[in-house]
C-alpha positions in Angstrom: 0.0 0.0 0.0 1.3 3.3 -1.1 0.2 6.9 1.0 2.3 9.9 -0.7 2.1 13.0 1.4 2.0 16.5 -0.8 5.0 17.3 1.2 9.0 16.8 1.8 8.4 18.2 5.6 10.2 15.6 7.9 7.4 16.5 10.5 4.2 16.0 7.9 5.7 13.0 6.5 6.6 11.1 9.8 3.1 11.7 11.4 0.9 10.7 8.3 3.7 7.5 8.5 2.7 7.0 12.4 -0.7 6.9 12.0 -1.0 4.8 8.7 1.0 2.1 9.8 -1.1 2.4 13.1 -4.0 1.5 10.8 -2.7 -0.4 7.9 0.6 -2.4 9.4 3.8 -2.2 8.1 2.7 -2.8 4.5 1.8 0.7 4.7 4.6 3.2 2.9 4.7 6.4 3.0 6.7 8.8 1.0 6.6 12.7 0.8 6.4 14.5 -2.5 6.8 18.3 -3.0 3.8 19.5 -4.3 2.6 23.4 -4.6 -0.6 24.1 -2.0 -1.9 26.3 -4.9 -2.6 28.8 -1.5 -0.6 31.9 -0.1 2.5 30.8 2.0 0.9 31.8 5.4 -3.2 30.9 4.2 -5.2 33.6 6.4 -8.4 31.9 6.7 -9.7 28.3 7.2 -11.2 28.0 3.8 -8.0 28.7 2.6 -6.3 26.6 4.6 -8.5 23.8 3.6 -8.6 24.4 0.2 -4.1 24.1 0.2 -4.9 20.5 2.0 -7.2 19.4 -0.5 -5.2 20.9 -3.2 -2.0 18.9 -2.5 -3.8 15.9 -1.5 -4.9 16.3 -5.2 -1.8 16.9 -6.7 -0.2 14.4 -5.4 -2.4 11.8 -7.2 -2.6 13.1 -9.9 1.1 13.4 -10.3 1.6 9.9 -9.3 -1.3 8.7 -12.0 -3.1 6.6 -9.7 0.0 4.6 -8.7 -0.8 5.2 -4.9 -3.6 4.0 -2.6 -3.5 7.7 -0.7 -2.5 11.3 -1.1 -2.4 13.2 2.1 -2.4 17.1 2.0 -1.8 19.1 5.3 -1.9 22.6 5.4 -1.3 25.0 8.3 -3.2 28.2 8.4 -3.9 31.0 10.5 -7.7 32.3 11.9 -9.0 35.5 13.1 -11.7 35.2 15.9 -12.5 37.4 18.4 -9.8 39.9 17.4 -7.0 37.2 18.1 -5.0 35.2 15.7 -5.0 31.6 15.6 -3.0 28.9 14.4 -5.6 26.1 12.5 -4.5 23.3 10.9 -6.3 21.1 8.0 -5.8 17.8 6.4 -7.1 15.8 3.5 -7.2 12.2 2.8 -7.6 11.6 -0.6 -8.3 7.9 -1.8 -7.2 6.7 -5.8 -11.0 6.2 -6.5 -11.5 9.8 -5.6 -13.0 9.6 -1.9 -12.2 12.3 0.0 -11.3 12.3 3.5 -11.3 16.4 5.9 -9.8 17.0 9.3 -9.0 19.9 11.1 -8.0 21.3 14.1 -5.0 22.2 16.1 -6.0 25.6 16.8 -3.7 27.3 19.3 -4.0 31.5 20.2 -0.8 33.2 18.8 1.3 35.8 20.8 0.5 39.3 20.0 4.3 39.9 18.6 3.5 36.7 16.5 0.4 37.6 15.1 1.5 41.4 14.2 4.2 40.1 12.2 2.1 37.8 10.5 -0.9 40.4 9.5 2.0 42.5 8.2 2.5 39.5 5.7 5.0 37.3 7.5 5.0 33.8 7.7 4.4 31.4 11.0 7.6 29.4 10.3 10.1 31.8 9.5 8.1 34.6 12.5 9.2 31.6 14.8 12.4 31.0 13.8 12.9 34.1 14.3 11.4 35.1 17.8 12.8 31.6 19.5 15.9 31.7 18.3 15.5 28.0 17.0 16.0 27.3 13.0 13.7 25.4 10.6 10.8 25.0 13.5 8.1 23.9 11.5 10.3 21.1 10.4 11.1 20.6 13.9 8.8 21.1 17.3 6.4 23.5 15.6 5.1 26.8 16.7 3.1 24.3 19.2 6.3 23.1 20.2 7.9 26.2 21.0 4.8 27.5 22.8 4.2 24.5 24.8 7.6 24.0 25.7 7.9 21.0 23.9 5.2 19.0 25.9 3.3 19.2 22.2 5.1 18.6 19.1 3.6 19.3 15.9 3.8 16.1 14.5 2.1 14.4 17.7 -1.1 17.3 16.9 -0.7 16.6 13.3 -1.5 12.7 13.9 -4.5 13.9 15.5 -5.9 15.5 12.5 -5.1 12.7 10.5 -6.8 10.6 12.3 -9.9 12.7 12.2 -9.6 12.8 8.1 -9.4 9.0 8.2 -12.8 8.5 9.8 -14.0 8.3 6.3 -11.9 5.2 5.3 -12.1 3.7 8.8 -15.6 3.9 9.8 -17.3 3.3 5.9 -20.2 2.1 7.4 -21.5 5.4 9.2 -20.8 7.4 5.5 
C-alpha cells in the first residue's frame, strides 16, 4: 500500500507514517512529495487553509497517476476570531478512486508579537524561527512546540488530525 504526502516536511511526513502504519501495518509506505498548495504561503483563513490540504492531497495523485492507494495534504493556516490570531490546521485524505477524506484542528492562540508580524505579511515558520531563536521550527517542534515547551510537538497534533480525516476510510459504514 502506497500513502504519498504532498509534502517533503520531515514533521508531515513522519506523522501521516505513524498513523498509517497504526492503521494499515507495516505494509503501509509512506513517501513525501513536493507539491505546490496552490494557496498563499501563510493561508489567512480556514477556507484557505482547507482548500491548500485538498489541493495537495490532489496533486499528489494526480502526479503519481493513480500509482498510490493515498494522497495526504496538510496545510497550516492562520484564523482570526475574536480579534486574536489563531493557528488552525487542515488535512485531506484523498483515496485513488477519488473519496475524499477532511480533518481539522489544532487551533492554538498566537502571541501578539507573532500575530503582528504575521498580519503584516509574515509567515508562521520563519516569525518563529525568528522570535525563538531556533531554526527550521516547522520542520522541527512547531510553533506548538515552541509555545508549549515541547510538551506538544507538531507532529504528535498533526497525527491527531489525520486521524480525524481517516474516519471516512475507517468507519465506511457510518458514511
Amino acid at each position: 500500500m502506497k500513502i504519498v504526502v504532498g509534502s517533503t516536511n520531515p514533521v508531515k511526513v513522519g506523522a501521516v507514517r505513524e498513523v498509517f502504519r497504526k492503521i494499515f501495518g507495516e505494509k503501509a509506505e509512506v513517501e513525501g512529495m513536493e507539491v505546490k498548495s496552490g494557496v498563499g504561503e501563510q493561508p489567512m483563513s480556514e477556507e484557505e487553509t482547507v482548500r491548500g490540504a485538498k489541493n495537495r492531497a490532489k496533486a499528489v495523485i494526480r502526479l503519481a497517476k493513480k500509482q498510490i492507494d493515498y494522497g495526504v495534504g496538510l496545510e497550516g493556516g492562520v484564523v482570526e476570531i475574536g480579534g486574536k490570531l489563531f493557528e488552525c490546521a487542515w488535512v485531506a485524505v484523498r483515496s485513488k478512486k477519488g473519496e475524499e477524506g477532511l480533518g481539522g484542528g489544532l487551533y492554538f492562540e498566537l502571541p501578539p508579537k507573532v500575530a503582528t508580524k504575521i498580519r503584516r505579511g509574515g509567515e508562521l515558520g520563519p516569525i518563529m524561527n525568528e522570535l525563538s531563536g531556533v531554526e527550521d521550527v516547522k520542520k522541527k517542534m512547531g510553533a506548538i512546540g515552541v509555545l508549549t515547551k515541547n510538551n506538544l510537538s507538531r507532529q504528535k497534533a498533526y497525527e491527531q488530525i489525520i486521524w480525524s480525516a481517516m474516519v471516512r476510510f475507517i468507519s465506511q459504514e457510518w458514511f
